[in-house]
N, CA, C and O of each residue as an XYZ file, in Angstrom:
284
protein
N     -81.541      5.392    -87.114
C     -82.375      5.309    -85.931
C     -82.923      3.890    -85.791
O     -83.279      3.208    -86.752
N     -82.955      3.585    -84.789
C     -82.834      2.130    -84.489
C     -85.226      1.548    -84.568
O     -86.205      2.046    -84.012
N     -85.135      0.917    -85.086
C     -86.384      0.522    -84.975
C     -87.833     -0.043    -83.717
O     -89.039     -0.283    -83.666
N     -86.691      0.001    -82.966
C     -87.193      0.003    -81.520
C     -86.539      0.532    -80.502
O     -85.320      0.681    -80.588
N     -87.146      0.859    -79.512
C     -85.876      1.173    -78.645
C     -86.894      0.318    -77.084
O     -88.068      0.412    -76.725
N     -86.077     -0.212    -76.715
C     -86.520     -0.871    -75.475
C     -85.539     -0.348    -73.621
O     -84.381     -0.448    -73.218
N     -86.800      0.164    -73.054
C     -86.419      0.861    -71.951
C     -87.567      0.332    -71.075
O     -88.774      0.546    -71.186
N     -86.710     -0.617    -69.928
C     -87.322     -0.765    -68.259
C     -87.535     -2.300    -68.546
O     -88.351     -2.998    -67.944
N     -86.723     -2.716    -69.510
C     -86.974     -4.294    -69.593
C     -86.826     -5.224    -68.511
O     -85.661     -5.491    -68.217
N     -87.701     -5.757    -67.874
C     -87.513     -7.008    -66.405
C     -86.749     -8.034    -66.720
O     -86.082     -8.653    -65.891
N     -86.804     -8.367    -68.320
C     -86.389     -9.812    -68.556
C     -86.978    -11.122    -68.455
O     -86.548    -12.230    -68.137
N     -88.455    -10.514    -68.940
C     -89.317    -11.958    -69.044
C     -89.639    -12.014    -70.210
O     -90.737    -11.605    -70.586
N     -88.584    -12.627    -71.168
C     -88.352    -12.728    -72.196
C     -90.172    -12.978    -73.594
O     -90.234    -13.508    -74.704
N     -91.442    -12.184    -72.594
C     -91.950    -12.129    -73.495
C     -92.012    -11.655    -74.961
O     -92.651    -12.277    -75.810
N     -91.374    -10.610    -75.205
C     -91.074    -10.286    -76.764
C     -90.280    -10.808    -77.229
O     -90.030    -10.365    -78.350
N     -89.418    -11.966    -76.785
C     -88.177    -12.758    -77.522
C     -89.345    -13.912    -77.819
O     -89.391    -13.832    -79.047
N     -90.070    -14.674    -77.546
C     -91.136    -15.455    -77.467
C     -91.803    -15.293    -78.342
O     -92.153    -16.165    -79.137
N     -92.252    -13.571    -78.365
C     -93.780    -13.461    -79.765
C     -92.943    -12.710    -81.003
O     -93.550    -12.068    -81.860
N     -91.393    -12.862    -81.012
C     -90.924    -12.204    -82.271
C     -91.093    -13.202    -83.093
O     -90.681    -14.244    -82.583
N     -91.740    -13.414    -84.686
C     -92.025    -14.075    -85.209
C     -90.594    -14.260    -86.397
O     -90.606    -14.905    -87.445
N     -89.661    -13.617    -85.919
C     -88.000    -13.048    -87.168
C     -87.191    -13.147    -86.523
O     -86.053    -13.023    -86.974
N     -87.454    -13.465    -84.911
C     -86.077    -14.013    -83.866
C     -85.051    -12.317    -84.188
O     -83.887    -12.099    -84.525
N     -86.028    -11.588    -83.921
C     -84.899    -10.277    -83.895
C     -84.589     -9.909    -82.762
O     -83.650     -9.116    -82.692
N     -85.190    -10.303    -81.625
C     -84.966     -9.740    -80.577
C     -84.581    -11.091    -79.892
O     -85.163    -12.172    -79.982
N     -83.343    -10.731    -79.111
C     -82.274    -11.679    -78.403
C     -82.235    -11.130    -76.918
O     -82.474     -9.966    -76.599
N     -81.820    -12.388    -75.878
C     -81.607    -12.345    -74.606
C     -79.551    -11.876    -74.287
O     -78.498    -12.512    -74.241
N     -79.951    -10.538    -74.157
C     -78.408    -10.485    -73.669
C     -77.971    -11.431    -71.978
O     -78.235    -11.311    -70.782
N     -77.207    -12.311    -72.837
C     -76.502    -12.839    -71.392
C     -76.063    -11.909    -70.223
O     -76.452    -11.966    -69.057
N     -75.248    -11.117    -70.727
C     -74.722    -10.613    -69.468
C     -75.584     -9.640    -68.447
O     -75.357     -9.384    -67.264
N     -76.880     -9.086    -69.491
C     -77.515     -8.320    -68.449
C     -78.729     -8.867    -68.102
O     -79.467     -8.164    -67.411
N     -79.169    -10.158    -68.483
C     -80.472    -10.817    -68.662
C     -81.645     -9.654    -69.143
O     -82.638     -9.277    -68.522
N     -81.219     -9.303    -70.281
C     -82.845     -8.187    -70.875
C     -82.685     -8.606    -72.081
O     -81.832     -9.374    -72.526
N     -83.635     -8.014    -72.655
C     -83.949     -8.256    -73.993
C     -83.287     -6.922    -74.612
O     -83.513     -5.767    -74.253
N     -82.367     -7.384    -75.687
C     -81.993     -6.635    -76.955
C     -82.464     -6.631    -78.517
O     -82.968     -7.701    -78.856
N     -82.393     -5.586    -79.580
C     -82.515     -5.751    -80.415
C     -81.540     -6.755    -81.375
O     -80.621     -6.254    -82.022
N     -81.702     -7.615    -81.399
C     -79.960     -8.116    -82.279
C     -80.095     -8.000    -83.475
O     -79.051     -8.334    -84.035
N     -81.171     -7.568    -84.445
C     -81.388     -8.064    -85.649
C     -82.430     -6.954    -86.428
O     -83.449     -7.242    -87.056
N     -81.832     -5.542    -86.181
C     -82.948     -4.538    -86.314
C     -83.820     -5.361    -87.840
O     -84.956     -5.778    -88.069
N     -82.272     -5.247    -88.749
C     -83.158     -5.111    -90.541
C     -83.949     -5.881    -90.612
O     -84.752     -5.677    -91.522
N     -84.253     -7.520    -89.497
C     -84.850     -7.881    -90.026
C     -86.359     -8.070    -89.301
O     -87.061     -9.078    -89.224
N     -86.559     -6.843    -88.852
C     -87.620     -6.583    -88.343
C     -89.221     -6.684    -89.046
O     -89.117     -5.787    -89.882
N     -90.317     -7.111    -89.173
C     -91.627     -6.851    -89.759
C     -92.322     -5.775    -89.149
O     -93.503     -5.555    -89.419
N     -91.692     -5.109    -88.368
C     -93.197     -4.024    -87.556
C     -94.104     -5.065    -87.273
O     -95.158     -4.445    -87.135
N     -94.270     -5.855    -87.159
C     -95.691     -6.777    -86.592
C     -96.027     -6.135    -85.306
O     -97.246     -6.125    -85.135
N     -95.537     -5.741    -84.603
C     -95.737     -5.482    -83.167
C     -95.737     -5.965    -82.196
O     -95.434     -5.519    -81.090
N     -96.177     -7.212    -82.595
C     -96.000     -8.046    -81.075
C     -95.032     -8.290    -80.139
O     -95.243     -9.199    -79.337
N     -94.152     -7.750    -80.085
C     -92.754     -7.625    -79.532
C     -93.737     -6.300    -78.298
O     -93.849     -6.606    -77.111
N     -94.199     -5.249    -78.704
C     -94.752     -4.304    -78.276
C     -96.315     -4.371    -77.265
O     -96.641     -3.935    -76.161
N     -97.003     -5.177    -78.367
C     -98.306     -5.753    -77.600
C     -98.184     -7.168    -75.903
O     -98.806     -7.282    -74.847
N     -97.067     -7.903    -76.553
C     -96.802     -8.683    -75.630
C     -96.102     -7.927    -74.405
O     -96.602     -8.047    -73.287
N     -95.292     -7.381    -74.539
C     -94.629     -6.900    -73.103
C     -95.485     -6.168    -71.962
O     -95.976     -5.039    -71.966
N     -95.509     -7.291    -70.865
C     -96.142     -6.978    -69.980
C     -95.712     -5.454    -69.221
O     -96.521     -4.815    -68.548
N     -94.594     -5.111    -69.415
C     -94.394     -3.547    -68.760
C     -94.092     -2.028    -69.716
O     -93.653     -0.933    -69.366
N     -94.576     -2.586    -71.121
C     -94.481     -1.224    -71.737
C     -93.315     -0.984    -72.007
O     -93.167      0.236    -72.089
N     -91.816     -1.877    -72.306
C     -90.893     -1.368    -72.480
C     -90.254     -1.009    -73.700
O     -89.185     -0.442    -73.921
N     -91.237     -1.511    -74.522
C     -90.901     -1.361    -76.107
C     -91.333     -0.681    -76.963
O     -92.489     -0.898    -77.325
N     -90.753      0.117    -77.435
C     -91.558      1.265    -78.448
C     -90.966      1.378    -79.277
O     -89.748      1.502    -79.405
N     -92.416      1.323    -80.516
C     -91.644      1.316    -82.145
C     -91.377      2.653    -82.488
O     -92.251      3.364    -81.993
N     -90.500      3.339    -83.157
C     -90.402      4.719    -83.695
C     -91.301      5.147    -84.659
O     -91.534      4.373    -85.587
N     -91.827      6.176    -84.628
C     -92.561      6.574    -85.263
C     -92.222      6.509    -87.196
O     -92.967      6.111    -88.091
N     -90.784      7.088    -87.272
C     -90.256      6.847    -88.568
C     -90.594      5.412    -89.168
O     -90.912      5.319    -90.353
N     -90.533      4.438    -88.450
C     -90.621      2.649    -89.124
C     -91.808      2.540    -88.980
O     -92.206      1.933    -89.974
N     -93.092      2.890    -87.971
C     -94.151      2.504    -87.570
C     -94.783      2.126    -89.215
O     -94.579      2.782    -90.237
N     -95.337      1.265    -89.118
C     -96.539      1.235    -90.533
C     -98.186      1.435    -90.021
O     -98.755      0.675    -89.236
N     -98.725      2.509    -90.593
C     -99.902      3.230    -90.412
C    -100.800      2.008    -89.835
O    -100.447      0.923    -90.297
N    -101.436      1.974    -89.301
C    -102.603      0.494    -88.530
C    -103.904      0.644    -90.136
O    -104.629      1.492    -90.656
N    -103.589     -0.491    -90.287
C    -104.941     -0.200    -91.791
C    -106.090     -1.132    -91.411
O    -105.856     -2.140    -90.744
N    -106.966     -0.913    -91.699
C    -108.770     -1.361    -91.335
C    -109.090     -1.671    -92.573
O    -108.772     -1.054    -93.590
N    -109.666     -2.546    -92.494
C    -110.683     -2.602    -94.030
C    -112.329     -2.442    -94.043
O    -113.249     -2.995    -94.646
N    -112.226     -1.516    -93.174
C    -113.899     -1.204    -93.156
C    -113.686      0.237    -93.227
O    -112.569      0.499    -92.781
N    -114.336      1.301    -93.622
C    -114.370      2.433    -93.637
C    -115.838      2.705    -93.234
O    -116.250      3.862    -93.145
């Protein structure tokens, strides 16, 4: 299962921009953003936080729990 799945992408290559592992690539032929590089993903999120239309969602299986250090 793929670590993201990206649906309704415009192609303003904001999550190619805030991937900090260059995993996510501009497909030429359709101008959107693809995964090219699942494994070498961090979960960081920002691929997710940056996209201005919500098109990116991490799977729940890869997600890493959000941790706080205040209780």
């Amino acid at each position: 299962m793929p670590i993201h799945q990206i649906s309704g992408c415009i192609g303003c290559n904001a999550c190619i921009e805030s991937c900090p592992t260059d995993v996510i690539k501009l497909d030429e032929a359709t101008q959107k953003a693809v995964i090219k590089y699942p494994e070498d993903c961090q979960i960081c999120h920002l691929c997710r936080l940056y996209c201005p239309v919500g098109a990116i969602t991490i799977t729940p299986e890869k997600s890493i729990p959000v941790m706080v250090s205040w209780r």
